[in-house]
N, CA, C and O of each residue as an XYZ file, in Angstrom:
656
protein
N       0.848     -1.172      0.000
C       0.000      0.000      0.000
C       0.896      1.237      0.000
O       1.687      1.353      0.936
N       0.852      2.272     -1.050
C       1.736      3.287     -1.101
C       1.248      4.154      0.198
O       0.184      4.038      0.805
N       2.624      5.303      0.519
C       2.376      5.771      1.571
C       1.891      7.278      1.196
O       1.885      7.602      0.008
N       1.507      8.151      2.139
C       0.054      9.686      1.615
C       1.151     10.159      0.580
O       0.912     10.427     -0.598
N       2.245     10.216      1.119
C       3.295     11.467     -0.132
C       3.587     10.328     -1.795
O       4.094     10.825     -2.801
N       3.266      9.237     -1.748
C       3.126      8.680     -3.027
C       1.984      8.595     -3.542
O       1.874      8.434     -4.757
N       0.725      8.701     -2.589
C      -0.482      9.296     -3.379
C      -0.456     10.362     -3.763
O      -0.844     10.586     -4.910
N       0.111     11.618     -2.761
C       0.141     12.267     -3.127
C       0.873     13.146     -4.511
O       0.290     14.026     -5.144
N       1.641     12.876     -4.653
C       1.998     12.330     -6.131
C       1.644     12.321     -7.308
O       1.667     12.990     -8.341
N       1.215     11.126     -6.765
C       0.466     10.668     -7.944
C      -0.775     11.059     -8.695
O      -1.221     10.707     -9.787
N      -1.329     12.171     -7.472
C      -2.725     12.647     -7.894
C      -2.603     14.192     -8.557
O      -3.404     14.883     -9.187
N      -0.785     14.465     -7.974
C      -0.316     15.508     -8.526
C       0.263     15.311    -10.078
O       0.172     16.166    -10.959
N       0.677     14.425    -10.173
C       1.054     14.048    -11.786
C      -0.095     13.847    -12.797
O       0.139     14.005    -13.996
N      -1.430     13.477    -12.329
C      -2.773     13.082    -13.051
C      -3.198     14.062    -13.115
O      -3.767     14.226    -14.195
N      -3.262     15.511    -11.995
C      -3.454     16.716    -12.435
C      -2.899     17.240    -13.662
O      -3.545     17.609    -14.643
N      -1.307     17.241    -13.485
C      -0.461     18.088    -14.214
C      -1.052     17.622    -15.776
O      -1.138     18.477    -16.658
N      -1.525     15.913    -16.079
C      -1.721     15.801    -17.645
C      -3.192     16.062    -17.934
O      -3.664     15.584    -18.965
N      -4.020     16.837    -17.048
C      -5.280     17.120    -17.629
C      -4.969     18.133    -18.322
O      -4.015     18.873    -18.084
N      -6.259     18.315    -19.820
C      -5.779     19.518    -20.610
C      -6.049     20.663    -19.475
O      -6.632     20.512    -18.402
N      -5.391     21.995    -20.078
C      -5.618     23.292    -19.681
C      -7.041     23.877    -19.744
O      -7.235     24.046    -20.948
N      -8.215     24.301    -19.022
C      -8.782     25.027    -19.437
C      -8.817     26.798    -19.226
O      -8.448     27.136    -18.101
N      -9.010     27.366    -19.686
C      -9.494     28.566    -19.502
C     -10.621     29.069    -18.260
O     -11.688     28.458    -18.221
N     -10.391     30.116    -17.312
C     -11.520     30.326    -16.023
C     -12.860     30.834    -16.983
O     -12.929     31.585    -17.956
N     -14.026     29.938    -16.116
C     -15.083     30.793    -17.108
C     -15.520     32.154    -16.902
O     -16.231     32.712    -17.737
N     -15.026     32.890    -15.528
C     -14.762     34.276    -15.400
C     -13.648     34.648    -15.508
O     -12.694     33.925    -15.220
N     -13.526     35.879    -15.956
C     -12.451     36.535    -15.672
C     -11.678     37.026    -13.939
O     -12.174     37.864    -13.185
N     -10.650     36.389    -13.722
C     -10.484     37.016    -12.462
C     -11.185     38.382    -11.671
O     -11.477     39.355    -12.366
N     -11.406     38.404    -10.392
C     -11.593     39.879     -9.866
C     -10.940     41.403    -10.431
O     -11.407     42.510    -10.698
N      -9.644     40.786    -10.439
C      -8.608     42.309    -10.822
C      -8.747     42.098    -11.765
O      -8.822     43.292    -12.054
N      -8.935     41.409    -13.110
C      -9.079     42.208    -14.657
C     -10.115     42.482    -14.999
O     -10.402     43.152    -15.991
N     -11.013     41.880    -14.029
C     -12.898     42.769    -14.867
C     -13.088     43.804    -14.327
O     -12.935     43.769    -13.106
N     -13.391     44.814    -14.790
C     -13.804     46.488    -14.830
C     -14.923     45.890    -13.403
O     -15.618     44.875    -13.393
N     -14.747     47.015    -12.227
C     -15.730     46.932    -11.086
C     -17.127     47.564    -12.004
O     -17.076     48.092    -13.115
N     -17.920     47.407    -11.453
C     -19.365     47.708    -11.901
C     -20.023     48.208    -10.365
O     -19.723     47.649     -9.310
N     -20.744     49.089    -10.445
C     -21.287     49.802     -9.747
C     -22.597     48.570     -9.403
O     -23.029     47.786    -10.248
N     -23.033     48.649     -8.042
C     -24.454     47.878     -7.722
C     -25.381     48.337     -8.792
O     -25.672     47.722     -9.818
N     -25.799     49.496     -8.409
C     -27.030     50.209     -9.715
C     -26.804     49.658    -10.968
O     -27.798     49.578    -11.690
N     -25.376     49.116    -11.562
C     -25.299     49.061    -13.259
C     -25.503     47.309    -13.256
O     -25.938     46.551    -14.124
N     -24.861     47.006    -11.556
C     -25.368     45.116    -12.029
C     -26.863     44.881    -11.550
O     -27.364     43.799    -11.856
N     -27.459     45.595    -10.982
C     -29.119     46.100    -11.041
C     -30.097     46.419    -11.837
O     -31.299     46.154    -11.841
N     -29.072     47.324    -12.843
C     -30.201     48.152    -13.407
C     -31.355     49.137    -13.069
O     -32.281     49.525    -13.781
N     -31.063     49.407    -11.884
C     -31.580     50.891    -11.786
C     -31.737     51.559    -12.163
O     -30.808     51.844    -12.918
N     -32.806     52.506    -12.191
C     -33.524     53.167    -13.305
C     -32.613     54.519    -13.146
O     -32.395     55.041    -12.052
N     -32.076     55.045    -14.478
C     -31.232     56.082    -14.279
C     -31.638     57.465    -14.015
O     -30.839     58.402    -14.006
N     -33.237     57.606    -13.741
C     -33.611     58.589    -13.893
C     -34.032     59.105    -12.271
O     -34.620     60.151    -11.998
N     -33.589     58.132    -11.365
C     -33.697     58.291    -10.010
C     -32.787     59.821     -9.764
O     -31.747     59.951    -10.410
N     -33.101     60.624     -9.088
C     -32.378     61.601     -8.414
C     -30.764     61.009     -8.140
O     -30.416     59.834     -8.025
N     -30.110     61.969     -8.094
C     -28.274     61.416     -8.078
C     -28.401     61.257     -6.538
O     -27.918     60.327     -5.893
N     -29.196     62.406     -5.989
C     -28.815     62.141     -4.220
C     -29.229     60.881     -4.057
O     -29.013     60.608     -2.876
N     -29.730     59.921     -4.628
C     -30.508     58.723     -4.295
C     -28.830     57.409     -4.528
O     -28.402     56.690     -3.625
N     -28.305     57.488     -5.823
C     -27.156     56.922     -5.335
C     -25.793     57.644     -4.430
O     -24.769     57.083     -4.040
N     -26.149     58.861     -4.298
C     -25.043     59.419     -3.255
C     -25.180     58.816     -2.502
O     -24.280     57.993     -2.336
N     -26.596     58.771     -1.331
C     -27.410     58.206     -0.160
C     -26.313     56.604     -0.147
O     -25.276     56.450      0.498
N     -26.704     56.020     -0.689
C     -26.801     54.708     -1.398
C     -25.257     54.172     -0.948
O     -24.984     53.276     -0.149
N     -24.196     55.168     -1.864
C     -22.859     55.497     -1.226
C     -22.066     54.976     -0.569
O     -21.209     54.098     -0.478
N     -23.099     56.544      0.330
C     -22.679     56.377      2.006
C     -22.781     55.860      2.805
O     -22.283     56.185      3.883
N     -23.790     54.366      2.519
C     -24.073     53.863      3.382
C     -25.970     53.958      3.835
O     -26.692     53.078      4.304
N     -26.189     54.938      3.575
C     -27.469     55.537      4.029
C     -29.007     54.900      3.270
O     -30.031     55.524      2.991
N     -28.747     53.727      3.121
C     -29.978     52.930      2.526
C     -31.131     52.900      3.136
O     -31.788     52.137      2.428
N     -31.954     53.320      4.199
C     -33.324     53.725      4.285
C     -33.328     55.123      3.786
O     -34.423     55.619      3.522
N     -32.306     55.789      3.630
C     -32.935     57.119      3.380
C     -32.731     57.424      1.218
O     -33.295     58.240      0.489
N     -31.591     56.226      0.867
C     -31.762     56.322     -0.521
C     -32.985     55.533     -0.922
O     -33.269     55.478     -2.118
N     -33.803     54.861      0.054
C     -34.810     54.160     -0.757
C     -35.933     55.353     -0.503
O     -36.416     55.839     -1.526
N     -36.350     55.819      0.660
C     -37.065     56.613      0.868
C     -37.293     57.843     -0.132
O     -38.368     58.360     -0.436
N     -35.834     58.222     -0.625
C     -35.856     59.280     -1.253
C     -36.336     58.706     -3.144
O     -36.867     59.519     -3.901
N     -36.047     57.364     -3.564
C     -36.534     56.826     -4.379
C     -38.124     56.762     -4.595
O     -38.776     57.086     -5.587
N     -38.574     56.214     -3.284
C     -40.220     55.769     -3.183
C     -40.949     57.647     -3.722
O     -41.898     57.819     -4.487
N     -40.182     58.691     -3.069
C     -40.641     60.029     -3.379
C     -40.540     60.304     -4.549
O     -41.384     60.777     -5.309
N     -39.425     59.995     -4.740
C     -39.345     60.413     -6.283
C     -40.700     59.485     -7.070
O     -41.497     60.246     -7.618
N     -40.928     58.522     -7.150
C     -41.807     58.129     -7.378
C     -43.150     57.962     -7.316
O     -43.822     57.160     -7.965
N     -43.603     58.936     -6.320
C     -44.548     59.503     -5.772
C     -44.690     60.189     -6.464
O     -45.607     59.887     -7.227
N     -43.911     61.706     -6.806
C     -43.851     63.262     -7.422
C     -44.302     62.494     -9.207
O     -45.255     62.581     -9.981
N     -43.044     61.813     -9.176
C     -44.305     61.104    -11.074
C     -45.168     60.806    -11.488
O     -45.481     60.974    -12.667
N     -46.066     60.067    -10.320
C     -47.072     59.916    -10.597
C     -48.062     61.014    -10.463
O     -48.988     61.221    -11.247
N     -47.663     61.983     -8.950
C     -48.146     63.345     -9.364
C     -48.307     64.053    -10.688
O     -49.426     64.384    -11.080
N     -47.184     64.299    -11.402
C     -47.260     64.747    -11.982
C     -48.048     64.589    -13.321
O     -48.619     65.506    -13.911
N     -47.992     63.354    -13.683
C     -48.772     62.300    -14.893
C     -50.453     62.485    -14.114
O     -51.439     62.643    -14.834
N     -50.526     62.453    -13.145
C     -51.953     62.503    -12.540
C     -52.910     63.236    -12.608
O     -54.083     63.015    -12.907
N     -51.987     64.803    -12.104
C     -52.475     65.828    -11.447
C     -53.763     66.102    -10.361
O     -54.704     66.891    -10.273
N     -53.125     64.783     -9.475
C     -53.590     64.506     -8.102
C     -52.867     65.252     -7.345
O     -51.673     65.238     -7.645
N     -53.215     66.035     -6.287
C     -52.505     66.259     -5.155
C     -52.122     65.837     -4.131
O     -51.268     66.485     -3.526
N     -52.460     65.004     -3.763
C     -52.603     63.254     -2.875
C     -51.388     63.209     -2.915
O     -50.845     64.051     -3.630
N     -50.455     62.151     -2.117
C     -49.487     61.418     -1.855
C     -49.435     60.080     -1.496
O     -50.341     59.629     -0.796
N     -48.398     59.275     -1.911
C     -48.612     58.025     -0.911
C     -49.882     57.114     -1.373
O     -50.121     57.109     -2.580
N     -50.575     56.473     -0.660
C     -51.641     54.969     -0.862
C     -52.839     55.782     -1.570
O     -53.571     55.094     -2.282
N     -53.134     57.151     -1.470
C     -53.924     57.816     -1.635
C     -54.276     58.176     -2.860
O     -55.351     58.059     -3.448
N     -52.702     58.875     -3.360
C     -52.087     59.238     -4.491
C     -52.653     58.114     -5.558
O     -53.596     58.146     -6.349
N     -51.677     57.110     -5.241
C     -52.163     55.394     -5.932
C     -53.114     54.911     -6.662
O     -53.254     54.590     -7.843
N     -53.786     54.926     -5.651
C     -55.414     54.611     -5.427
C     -56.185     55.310     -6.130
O     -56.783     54.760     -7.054
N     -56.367     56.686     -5.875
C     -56.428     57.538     -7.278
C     -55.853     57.522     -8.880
O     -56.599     57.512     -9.859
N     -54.925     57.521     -8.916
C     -54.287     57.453    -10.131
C     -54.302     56.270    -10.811
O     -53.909     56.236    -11.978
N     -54.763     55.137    -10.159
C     -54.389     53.879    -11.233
C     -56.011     53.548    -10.572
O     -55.758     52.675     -9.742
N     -57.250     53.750    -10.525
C     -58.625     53.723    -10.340
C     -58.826     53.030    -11.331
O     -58.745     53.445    -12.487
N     -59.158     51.708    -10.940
C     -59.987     51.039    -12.391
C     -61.354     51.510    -13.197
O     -61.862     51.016    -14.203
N     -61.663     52.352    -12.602
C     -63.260     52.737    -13.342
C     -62.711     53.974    -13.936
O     -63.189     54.110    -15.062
N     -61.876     54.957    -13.623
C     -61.967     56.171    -14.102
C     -60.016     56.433    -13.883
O     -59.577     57.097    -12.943
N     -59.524     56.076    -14.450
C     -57.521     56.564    -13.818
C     -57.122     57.857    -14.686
O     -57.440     58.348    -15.769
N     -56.358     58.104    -13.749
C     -55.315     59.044    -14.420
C     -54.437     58.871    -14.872
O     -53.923     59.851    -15.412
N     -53.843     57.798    -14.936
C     -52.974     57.280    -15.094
C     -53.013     55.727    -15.469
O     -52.844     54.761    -14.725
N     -53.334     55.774    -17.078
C     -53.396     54.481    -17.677
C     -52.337     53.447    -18.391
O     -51.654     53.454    -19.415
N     -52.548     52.653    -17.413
C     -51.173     51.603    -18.147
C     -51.472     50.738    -19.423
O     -50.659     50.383    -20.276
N     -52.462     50.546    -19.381
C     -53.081     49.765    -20.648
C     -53.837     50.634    -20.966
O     -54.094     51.651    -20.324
N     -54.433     50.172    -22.411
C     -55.899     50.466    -23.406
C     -56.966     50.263    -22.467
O     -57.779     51.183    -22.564
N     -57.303     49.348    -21.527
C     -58.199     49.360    -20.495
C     -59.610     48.427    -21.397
O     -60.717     48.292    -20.874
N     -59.351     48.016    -22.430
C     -59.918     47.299    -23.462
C     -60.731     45.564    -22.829
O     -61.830     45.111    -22.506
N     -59.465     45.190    -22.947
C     -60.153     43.572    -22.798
C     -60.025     43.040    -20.927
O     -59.503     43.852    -20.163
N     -60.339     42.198    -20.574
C     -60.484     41.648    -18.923
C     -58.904     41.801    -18.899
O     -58.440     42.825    -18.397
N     -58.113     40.898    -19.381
C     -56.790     41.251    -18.947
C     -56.190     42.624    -18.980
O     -55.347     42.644    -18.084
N     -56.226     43.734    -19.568
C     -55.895     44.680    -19.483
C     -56.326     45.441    -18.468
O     -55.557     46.068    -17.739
N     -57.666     45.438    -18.345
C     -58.200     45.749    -16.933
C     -57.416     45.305    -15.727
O     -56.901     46.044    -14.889
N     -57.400     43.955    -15.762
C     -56.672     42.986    -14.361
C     -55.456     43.844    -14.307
O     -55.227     44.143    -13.135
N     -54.562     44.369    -15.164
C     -53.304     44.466    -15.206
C     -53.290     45.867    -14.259
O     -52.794     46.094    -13.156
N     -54.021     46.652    -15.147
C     -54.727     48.157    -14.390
C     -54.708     48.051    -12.660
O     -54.199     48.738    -11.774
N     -55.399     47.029    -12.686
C     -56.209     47.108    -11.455
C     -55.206     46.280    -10.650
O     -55.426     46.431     -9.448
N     -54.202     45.474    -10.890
C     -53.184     44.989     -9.958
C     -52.156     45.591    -10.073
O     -51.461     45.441     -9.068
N     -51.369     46.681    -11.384
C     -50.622     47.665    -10.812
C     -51.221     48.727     -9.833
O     -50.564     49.495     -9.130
N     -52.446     48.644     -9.902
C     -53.203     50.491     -8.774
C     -52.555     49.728     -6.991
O     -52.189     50.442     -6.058
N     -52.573     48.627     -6.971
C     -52.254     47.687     -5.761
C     -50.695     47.577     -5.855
O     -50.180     48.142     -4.891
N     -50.030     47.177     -6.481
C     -48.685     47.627     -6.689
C     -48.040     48.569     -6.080
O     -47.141     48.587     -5.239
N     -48.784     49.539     -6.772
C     -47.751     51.116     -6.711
C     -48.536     51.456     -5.238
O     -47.798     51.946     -4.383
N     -49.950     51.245     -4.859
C     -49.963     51.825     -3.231
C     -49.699     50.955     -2.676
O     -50.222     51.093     -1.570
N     -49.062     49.852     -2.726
C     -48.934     48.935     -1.674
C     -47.221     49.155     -1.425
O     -46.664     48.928     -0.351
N     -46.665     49.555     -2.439
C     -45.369     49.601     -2.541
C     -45.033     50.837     -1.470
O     -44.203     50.827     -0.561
N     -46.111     52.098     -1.941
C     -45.557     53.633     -1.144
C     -45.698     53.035      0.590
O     -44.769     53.145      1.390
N     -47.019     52.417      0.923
C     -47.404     52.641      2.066
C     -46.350     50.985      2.697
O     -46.221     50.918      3.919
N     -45.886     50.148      2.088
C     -44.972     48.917      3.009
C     -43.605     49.430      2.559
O     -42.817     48.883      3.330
N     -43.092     50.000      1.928
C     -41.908     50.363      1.782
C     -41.543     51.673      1.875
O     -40.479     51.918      2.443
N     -42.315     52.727      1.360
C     -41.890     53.980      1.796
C     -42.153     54.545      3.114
O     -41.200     54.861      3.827
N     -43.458     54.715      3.538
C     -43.957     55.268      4.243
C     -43.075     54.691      5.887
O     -42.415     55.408      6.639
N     -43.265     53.734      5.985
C     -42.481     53.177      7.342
C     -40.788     53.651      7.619
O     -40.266     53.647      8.734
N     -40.245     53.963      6.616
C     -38.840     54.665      6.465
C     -39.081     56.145      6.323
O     -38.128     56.924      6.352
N     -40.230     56.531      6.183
C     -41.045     57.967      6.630
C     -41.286     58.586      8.059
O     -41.470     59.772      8.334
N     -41.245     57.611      8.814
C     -41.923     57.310      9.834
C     -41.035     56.685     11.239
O     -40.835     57.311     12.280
N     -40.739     55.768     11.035
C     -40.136     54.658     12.011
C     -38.083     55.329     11.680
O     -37.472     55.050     10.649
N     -37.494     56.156     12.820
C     -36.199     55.982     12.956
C     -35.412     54.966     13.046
O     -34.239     54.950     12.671
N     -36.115     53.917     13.630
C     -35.201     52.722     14.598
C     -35.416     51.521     12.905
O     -35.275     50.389     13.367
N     -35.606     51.414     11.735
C     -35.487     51.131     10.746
C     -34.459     51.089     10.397
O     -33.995     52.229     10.375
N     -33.442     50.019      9.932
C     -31.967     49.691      9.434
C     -32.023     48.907      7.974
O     -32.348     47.721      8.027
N     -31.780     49.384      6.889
C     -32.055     48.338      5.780
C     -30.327     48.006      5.213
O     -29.416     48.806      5.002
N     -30.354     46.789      5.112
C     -28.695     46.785      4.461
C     -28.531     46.450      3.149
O     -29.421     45.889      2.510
N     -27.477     46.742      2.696
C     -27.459     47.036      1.273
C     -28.545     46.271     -0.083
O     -28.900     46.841     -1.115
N     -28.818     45.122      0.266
C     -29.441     44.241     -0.585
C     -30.824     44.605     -0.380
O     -31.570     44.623     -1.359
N     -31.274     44.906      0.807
C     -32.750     45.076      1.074
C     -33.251     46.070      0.025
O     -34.215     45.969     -0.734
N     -31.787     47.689      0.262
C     -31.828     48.916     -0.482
C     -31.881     48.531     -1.837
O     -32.689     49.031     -2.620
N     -31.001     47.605     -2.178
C     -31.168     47.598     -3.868
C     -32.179     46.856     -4.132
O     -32.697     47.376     -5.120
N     -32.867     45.801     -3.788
C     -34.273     45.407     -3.871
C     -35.636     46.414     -4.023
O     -36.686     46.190     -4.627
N     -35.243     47.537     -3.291
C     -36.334     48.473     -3.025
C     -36.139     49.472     -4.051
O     -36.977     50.234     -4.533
N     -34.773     49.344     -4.342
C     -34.710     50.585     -5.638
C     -34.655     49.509     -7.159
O     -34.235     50.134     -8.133
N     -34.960     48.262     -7.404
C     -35.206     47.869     -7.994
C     -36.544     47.642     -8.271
O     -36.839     47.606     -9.465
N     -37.467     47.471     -7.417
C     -39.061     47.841     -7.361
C     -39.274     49.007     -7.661
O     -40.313     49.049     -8.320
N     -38.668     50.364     -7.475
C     -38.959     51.359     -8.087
C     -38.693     51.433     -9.516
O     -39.412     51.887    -10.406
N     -37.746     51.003     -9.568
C     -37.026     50.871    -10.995
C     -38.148     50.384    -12.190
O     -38.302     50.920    -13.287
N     -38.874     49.220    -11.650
C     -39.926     48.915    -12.232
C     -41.246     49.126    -13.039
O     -41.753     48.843    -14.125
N     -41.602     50.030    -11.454
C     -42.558     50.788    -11.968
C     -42.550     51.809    -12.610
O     -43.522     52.131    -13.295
N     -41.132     52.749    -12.503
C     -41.429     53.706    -13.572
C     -40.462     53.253    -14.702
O     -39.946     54.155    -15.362
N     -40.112     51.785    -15.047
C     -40.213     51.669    -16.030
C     -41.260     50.745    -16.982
O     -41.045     50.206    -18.068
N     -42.344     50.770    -16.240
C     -43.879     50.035    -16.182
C     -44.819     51.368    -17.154
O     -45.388     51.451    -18.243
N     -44.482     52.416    -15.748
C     -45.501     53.963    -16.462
C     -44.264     54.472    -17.898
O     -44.904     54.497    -18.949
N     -43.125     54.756    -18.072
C     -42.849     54.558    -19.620
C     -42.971     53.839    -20.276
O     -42.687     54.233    -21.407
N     -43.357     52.588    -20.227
C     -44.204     51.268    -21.318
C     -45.429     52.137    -21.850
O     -45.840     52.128    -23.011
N     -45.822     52.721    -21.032
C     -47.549     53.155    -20.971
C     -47.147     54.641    -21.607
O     -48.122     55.358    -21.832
N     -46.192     55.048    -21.840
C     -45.905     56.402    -22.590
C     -46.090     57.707    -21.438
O     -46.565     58.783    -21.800
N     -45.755     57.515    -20.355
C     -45.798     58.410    -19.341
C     -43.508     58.575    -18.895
O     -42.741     57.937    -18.174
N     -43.371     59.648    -19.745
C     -42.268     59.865    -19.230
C     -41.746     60.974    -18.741
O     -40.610     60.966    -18.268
């Protein structure tokens, strides 16, 4: 029975004649760093203080400042004065909206209507509003880019719909 340093060996010589392959990534140090937002895709039209925030560290207050920004758009596409679940609720109204994502034509287009109006206020009032509200709130980085990826969404949901 050979002894560990002649296995060992030997399992080193059976290495050495496998072919070469190539890494299927590129090492750490030769690929260009990429910013979270660019391996995200974050919507570029977020306020800059929102990735400054983001930065520094300060992820309830870059999402917070996201969820607003997203608030003020739909304001504006609306011309509701409302904010928040209110705002929402108003603006994406299945019987009468201000803010139409579809033709509003066939049952599915409706459904779609009527489960983004739940979307976008469900989004302001469980994700924004409580980082509005609640100090003792800590979100860490992944939570933040999750939350600015849900924004990301929707207003790139309302430019599908020609609201830019």
């Amino acid at each position: 029975m050979p002894n560990s340093l002649d296995a060992f060996e030997a399992i080193t010589r059976a290495l050495a004649r496998l072919p070469k392959r190539e890494p299927a990534v590129q090492p750490a140090a030769e690929s260009p760093l990429l910013h979270p937002f660019d391996v995200r895709n974050i919507h570029p039209d977020l306020p800059p203080k929102v990735k400054e925030l983001f930065d520094d560290g300060y992820y309830v207050q870059a999402t917070f400042l996201a969820c607003t920004y997203l608030d003020n758009v739909v304001q504006k596409h609306s011309a509701i004065k409302e904010s928040g679940y209110k705002l929402m609720m108003q603006a994406f109204d299945d019987s009468n909206p201000k803010v139409k994502l579809t033709p509003l034509v066939t049952i599915s287009e409706i459904d779609e209507q009527k489960g983004f109006r739940f979307i976008f206020a469900g989004g302001v009032q469980a994700i924004r509003n409580p980082r509005g509200h609640d100090a003792k709130i800590v979100d860490d980085i992944d939570t933040c880019l999750d939350h600015l990826a849900f924004v990301s969404l929707l207003l790139r949901r309302l430019e599908q719909a020609g609201y830019k």
